[in-house]
C-alpha positions as CSV (number, residue, x, y, z in Angstrom):
1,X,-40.1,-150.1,-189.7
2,X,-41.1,-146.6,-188.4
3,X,-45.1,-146.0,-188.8
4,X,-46.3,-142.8,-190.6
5,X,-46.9,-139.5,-189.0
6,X,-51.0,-140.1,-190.3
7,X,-51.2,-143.7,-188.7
8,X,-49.3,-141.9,-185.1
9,X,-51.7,-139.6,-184.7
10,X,-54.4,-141.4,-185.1
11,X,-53.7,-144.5,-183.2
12,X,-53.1,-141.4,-180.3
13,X,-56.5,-140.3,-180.9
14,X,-57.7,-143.5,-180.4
15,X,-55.8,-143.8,-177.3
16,X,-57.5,-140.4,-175.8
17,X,-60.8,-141.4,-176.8
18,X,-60.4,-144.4,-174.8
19,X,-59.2,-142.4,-171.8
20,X,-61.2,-139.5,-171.8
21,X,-64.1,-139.5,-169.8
22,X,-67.5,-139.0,-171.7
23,X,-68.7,-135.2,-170.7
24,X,-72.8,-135.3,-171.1
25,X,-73.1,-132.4,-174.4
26,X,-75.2,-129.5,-172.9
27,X,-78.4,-129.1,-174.9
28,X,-80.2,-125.4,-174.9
29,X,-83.6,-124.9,-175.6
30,X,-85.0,-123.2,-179.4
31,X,-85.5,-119.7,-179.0
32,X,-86.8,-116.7,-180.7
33,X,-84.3,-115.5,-182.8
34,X,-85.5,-111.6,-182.0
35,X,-84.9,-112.1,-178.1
36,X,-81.4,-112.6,-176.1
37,X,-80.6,-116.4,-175.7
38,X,-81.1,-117.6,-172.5
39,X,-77.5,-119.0,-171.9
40,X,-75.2,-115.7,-172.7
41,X,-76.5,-114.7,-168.9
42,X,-75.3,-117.3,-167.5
43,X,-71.8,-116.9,-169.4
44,X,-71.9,-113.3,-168.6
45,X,-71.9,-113.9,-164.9
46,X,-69.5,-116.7,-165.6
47,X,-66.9,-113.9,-167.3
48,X,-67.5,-111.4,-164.2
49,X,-66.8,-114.0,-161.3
50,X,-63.7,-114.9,-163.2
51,X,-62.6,-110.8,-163.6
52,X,-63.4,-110.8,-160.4
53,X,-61.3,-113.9,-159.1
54,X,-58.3,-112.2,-161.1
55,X,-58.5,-108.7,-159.3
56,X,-59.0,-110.3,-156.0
57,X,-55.6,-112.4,-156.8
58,X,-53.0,-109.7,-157.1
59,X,-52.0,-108.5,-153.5
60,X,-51.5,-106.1,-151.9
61,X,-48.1,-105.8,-150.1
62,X,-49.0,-102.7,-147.7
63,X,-52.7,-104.5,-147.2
64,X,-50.8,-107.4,-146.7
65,X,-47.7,-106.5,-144.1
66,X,-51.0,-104.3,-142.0
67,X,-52.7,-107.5,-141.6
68,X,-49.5,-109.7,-140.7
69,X,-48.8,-106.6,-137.8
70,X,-52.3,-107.5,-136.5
71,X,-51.9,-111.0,-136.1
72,X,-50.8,-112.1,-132.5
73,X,-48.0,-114.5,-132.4
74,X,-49.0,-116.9,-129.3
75,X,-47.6,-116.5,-126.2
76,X,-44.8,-118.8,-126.0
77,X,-43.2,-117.2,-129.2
78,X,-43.6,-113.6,-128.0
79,X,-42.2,-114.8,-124.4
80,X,-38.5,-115.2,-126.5
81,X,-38.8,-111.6,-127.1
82,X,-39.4,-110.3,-124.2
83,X,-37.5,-110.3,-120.4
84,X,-38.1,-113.5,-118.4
85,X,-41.5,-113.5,-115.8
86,X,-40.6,-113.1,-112.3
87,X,-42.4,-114.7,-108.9
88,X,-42.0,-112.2,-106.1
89,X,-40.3,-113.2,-102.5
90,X,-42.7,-113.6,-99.9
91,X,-40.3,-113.8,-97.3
92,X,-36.8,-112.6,-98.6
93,X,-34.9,-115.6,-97.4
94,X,-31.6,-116.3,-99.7
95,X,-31.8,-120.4,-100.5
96,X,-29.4,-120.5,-103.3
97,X,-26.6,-118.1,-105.1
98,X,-25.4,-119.7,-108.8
99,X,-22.8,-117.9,-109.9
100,X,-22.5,-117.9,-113.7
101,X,-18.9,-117.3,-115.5
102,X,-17.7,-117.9,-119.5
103,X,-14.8,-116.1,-121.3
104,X,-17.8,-115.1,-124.0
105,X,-20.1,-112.7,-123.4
106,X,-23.0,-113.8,-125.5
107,X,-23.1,-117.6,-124.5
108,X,-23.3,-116.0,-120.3
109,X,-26.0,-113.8,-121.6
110,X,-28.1,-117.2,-123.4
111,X,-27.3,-118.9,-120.4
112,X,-28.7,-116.7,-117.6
113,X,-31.8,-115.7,-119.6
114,X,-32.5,-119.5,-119.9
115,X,-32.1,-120.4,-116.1
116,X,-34.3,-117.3,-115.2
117,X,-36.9,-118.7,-117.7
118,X,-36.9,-122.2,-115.8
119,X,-36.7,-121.0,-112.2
120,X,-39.9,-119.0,-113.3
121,X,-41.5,-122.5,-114.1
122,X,-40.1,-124.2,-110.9
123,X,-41.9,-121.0,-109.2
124,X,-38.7,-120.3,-107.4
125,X,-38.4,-116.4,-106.7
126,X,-35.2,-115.6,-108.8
127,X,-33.4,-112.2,-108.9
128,X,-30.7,-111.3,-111.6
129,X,-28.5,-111.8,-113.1
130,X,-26.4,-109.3,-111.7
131,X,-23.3,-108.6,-113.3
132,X,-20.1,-108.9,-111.2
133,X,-16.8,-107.5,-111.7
134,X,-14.5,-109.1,-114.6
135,X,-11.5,-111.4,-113.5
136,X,-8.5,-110.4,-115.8
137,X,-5.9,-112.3,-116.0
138,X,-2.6,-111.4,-117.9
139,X,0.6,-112.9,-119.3
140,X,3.7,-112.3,-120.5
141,X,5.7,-114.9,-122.2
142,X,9.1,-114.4,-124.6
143,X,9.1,-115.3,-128.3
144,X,12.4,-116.9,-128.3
145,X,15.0,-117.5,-126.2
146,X,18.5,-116.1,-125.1
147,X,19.7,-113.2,-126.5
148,X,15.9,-112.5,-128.1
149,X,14.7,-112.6,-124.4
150,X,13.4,-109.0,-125.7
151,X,11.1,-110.0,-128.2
152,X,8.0,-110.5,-125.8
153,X,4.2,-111.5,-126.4
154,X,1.4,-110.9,-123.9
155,X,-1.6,-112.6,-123.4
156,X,-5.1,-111.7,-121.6
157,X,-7.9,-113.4,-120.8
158,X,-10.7,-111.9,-119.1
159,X,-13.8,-113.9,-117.4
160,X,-17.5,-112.7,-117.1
161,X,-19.5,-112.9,-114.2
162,X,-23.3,-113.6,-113.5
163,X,-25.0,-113.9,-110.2
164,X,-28.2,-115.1,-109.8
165,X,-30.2,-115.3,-106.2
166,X,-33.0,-117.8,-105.3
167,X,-35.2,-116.4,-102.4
168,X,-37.5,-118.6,-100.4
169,X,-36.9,-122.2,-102.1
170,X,-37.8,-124.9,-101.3
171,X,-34.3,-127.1,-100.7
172,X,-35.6,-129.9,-102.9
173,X,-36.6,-127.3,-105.6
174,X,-33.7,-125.8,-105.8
175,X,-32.0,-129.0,-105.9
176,X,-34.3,-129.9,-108.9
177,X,-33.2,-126.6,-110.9
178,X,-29.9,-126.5,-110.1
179,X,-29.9,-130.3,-111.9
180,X,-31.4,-129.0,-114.7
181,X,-28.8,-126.4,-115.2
182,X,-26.5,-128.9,-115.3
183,X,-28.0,-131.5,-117.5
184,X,-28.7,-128.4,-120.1
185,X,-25.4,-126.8,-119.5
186,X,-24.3,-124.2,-122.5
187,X,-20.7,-125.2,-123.6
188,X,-18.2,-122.6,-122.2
189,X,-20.0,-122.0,-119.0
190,X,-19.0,-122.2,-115.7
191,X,-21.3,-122.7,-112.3
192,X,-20.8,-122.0,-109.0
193,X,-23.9,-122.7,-106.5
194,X,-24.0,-121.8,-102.6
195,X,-27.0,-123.3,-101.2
196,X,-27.6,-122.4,-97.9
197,X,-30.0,-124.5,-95.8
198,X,-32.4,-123.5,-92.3
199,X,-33.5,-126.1,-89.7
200,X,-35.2,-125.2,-86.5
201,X,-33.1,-124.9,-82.9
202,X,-33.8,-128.4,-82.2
203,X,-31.1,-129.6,-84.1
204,X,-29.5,-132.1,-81.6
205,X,-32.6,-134.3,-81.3
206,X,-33.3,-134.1,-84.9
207,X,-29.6,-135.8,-85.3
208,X,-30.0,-138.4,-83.0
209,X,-33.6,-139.3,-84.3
210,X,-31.6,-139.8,-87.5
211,X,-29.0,-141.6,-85.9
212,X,-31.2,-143.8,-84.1
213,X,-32.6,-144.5,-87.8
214,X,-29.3,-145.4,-89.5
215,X,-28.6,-148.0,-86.8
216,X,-31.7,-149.7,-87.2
217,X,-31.3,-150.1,-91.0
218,X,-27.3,-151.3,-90.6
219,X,-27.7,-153.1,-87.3
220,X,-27.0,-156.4,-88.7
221,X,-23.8,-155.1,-90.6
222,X,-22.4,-152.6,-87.5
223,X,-22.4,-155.9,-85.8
224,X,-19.2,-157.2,-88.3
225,X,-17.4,-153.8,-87.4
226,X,-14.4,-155.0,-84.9
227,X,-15.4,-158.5,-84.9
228,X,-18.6,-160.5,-84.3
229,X,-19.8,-161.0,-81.2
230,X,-21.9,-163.8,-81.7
231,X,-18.5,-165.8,-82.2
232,X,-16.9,-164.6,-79.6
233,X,-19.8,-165.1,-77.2
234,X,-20.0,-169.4,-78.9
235,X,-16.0,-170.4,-78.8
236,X,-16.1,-173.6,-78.0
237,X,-18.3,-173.8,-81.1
238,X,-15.7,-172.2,-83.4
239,X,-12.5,-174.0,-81.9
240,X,-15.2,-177.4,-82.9
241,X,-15.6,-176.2,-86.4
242,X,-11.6,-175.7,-87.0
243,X,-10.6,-178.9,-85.3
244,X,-12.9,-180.9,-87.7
245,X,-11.9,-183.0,-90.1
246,X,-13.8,-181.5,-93.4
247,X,-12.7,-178.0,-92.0
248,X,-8.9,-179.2,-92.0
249,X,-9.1,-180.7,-95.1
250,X,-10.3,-177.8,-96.8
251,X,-7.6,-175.5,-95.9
252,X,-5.1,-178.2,-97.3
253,X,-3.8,-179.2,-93.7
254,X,-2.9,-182.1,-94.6
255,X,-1.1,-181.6,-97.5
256,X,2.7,-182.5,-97.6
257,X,3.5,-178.9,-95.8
258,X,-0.1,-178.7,-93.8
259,X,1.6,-179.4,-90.5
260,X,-1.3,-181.8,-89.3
261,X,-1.3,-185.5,-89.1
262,X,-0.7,-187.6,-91.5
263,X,-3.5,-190.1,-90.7
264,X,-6.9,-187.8,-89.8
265,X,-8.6,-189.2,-86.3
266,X,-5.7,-190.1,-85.3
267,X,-5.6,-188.4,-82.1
268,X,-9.0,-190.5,-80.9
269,X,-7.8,-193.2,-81.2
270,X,-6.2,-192.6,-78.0
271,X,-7.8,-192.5,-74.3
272,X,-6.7,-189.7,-72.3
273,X,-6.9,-189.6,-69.0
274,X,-6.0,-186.6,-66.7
275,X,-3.9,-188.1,-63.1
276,X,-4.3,-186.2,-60.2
């Protein structure tokens, strides 16, 4: 059975009573009943800081957007909206050309801006991207066939072009960029790279210091190329190891078809003797 409404609310009393935490009761002192009382000061000052809290609350927007324009943004936010940093050529030597293309123009334009941004950071001098002339391509293809050989639809598709020129870098720099181009590659782009590389005249001896290299590291496997010549230099050794017994039986030669003798050893146990 449902309890009353009265027994309810007093069973919740209880219940906040019991929850509540005690607050100590604020005790004032006597005072002359002629004068001010001693406490409306301080609820007085009380009312004004909250009056005050409540106008400083509302903003205002035009205060608000002046104080936003003032703020800087940091450095790495405000370098999105502006051009891509540049190092300057010290000696004007081309290293590398990348040639960008895409059929859309806003994913070339993403693309070049971000690998100007990271040659910059590589501290490779980078010029570009140029733009270079548009490759149009054109076709014509009919609808249908026989006699509605008329009925004709063309087609076109035209390819953008970026250029961009590293000057005086370093081969293993450039290498660097260029693989992080590709490892970060926009989808529907295209690269092209020509790296061109500069040695000093001495380029014979620097080949055969190389060479001399090589054949010290793959000396003991050139040596297999065209046959060994440690076997051929030991052939009675050799011609020993394929007339033996466990070297015959391993091949199978004397298996029904081997062509060997039936009985192994069976050619000592006859004495040879060469007659003059």
């Amino acid at each position: 059975m449902a309890a009353s409404s009265c027994s309810r609310s007093l069973a919740g009393a209880t219940k906040r009573l019991k929850l509540s935490t005690l607050t100590p009761a604020v005790s004032y002192p006597a005072h002359d009943p002629g004068q001010q009382a001693p406490w409306t000061s301080h609820i007085a000052s009380a009312n004004a800081n909250q009056r005050r809290h409540q106008s400083n609350s509302t903003i205002d927007l035009a205060s608000a957007e002046a104080e936003l324009q003032r703020i800087r943004l940091p450095r790495a936010v405000q370098a999105t909206y502006l051009d891509p940093l540049r190092h300057r050529p010290t000696h004007g030597i081309l290293t590398c050309e990348l040639q960008l293309r895409s059929y859309s123009i806003r994913n070339l334009e993403a693309f070049a801006d971000f690998a100007m941004r990271a040659a910059y950071y590589l501290k490779l001098a980078a010029s570009g991207p140029s733009p270079m002339p548009k490759i149009t391509e054109r076709w014509t293809v009919p609808r249908s066939n026989f006699v509605h050989k008329k009925s004709q639809e063309n087609f076109e598709r035209i390819t953008s072009r970026r250029q961009i020129d590293i000057k005086d870098g370093h081969p293993e720099t450039v290498a660097a960029w260029l693989g992080f181009l590709k490892k970060h590659q926009y989808y529907g782009i295209g690269m092209k790279a020509n790296v061109f590389e500069y040695s000093g005249l001495e380029v014979g001896k620097e080949l055969d210091a190389e060479a001399e290299k090589i054949a010290e590291k793959l000396s003991e496997k050139l040596e297999l190329v065209g046959g060994n010549k440690n076997l051929i230099r030991n052939q009675s050794e050799v011609q020993q190891m394929v007339e033996s017994e466990p070297f015959k039986a391993a091949y199978g030669a004397y298996s029904a078809m081997g062509g060997a003798q039936s009985a192994p050893h069976a050619t000592q146990r006859m004495q040879r003797q060469v007659v003059e």
